[in-house]
ZAMIMI-532677 format. One record per residue (C-alpha): residue number from 1; x, y, z. Coordinates in nm, 3 decimals. Last residue first. Example, Ala and Ser with C-alpha at 12.3 -4.5 7.8 and 13.67 -1.06 7.14 Angstrom:
// residues 2
{nr = 2 | x = 1.367 | y = -0.106 | z = 0.714}
{nr = 1 | x = 1.230 | y = -0.450 | z = 0.780}
***
This chain:
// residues 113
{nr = 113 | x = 1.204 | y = 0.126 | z = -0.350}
{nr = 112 | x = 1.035 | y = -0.156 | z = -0.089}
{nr = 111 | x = 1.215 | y = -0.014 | z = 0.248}
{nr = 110 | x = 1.022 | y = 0.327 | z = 0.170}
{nr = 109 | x = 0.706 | y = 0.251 | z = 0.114}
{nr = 108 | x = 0.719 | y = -0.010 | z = 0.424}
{nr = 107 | x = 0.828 | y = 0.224 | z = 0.584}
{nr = 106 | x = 0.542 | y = 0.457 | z = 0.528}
{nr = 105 | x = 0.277 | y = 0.195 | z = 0.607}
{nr = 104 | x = 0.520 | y = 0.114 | z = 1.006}
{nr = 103 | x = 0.517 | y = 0.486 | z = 1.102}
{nr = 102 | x = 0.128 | y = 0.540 | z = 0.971}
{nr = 101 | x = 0.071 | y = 0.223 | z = 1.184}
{nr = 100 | x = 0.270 | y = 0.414 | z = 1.465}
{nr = 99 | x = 0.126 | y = 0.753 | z = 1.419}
{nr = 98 | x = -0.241 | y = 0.594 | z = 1.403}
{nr = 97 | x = -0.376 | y = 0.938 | z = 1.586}
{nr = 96 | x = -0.598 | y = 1.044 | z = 1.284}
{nr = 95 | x = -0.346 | y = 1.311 | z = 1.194}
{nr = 94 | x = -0.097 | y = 0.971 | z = 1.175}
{nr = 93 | x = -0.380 | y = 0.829 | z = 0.936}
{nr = 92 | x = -0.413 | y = 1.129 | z = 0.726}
{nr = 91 | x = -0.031 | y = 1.124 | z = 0.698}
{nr = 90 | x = -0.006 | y = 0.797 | z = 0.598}
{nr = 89 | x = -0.306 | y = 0.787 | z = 0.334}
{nr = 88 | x = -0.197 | y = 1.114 | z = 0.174}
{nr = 87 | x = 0.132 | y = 0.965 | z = 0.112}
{nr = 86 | x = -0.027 | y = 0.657 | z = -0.050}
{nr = 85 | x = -0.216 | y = 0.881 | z = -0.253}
{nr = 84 | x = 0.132 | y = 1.039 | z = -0.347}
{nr = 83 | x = 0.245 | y = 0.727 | z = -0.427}
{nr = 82 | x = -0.007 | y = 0.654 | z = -0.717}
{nr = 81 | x = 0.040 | y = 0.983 | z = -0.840}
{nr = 80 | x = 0.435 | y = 0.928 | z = -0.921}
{nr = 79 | x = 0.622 | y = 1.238 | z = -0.793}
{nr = 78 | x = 0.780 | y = 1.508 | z = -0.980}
{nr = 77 | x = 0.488 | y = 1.546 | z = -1.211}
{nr = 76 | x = 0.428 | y = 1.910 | z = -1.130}
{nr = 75 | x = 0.157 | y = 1.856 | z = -0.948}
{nr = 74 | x = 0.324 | y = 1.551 | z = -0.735}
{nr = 73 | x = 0.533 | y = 1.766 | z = -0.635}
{nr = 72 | x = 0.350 | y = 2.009 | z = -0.524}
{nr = 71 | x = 0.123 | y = 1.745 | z = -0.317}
{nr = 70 | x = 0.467 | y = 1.651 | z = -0.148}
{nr = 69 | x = 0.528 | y = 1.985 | z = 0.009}
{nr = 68 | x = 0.186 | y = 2.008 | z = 0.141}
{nr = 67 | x = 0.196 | y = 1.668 | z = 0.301}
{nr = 66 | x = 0.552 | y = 1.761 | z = 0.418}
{nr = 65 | x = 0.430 | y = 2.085 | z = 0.567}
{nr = 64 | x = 0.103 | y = 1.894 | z = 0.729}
{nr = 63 | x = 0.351 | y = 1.607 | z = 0.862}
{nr = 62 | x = 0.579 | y = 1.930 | z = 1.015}
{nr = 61 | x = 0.274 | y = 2.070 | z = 1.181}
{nr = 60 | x = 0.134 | y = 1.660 | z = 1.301}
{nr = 59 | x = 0.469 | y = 1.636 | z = 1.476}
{nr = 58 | x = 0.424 | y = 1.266 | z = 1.623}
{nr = 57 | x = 0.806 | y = 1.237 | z = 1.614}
{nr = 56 | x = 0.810 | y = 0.935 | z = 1.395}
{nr = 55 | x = 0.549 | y = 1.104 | z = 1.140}
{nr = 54 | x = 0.774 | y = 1.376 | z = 1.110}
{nr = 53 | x = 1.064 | y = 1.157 | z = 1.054}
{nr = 52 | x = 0.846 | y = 0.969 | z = 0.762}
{nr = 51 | x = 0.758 | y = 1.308 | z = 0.672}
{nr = 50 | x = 1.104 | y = 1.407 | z = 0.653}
{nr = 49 | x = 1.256 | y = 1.114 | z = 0.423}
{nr = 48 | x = 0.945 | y = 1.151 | z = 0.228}
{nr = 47 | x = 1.027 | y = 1.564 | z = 0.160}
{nr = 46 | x = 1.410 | y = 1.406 | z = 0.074}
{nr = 45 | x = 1.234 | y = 1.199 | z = -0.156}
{nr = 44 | x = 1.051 | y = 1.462 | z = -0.315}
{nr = 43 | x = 1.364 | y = 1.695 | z = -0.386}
{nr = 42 | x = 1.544 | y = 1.402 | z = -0.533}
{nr = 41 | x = 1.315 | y = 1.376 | z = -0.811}
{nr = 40 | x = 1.002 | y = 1.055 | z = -0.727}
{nr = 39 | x = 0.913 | y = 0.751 | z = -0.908}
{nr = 38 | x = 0.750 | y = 0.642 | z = -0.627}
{nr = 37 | x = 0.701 | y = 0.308 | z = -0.663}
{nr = 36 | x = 0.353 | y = 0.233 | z = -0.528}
{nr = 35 | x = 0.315 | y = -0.058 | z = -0.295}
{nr = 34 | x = 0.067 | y = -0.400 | z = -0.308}
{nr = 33 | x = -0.052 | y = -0.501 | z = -0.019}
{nr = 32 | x = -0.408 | y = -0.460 | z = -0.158}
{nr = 31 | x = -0.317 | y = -0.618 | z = -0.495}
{nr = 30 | x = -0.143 | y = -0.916 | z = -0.319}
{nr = 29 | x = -0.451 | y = -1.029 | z = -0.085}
{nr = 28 | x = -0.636 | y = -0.937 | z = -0.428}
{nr = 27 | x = -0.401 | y = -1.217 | z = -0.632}
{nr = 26 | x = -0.423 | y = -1.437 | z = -0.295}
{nr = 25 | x = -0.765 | y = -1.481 | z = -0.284}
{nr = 24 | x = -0.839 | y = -1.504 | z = -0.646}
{nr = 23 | x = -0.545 | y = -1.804 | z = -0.648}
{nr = 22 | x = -0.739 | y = -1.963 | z = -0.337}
{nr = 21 | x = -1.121 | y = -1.940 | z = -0.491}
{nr = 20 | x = -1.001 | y = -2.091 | z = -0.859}
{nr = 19 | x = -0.845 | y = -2.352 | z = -0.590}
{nr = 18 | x = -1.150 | y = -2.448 | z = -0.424}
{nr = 17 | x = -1.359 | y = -2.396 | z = -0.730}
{nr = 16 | x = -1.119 | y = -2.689 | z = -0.907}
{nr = 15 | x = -1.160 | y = -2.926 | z = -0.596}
{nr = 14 | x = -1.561 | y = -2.861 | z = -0.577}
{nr = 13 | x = -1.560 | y = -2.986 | z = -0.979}
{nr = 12 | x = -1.328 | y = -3.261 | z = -0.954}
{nr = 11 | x = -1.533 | y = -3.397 | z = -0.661}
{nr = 10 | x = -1.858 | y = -3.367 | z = -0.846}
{nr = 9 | x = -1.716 | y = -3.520 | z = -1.156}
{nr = 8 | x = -1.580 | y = -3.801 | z = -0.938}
{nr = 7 | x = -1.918 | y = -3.823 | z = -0.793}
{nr = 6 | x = -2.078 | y = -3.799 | z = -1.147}
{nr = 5 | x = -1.861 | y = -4.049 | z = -1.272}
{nr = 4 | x = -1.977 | y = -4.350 | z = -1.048}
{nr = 3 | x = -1.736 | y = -4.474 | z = -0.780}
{nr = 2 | x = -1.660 | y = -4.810 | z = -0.773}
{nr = 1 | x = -1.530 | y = -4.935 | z = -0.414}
***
């Protein structure tokens, strides 16, 4: 069967927005997963180390302590800012009553430094 140029063009056209569509997809897909180094002293990390156990234990005091703890860091530059939003993010959630998502965010955090 011939097939005039404009259906090919038309084809070529719908293919190429198909795929411009995909690799826009999957760079935000990637952007949203995306995790924060934390570029963090040894102080802060140990304060992540116990909010993640905080978090674990449901112990919204010792999440508020470590939330606290955390923000001074990040104030005096100790901790990457970027991180410490994603900090925020956990413990607000596990206040929230998402312990375990907050649980599974932080590892994630963690696991990927």
């Amino acid at each position: 069967m011939i097939q005039n140029s404009s259906d090919v063009l038309h084809r070529r056209s719908f293919w190429g927005a198909v795929i411009a569509i995909g690799v826009v997809l999957a760079w935000g897909w990637m952007s949203w997963n995306a995790v924060p180094n934390f570029k963090a002293n040894d102080d802060a990390l140990k304060t992540i180390d116990a909010l993640f156990t905080a978090i674990n234990s449901r112990d919204a005091i010792r999440v508020a302590m470590c939330q606290e703890s955390l923000t001074k860091h990040a104030s005096s530059g100790q901790l990457n800012p970027a991180a410490m939003t994603e900090l925020s993010n956990c413990c607000d959630q596990a206040r929230l009553g998402g312990w375990e998502n907050a649980a599974r965010r932080l590892y994630r955090m963690i696991e990927t430094q």
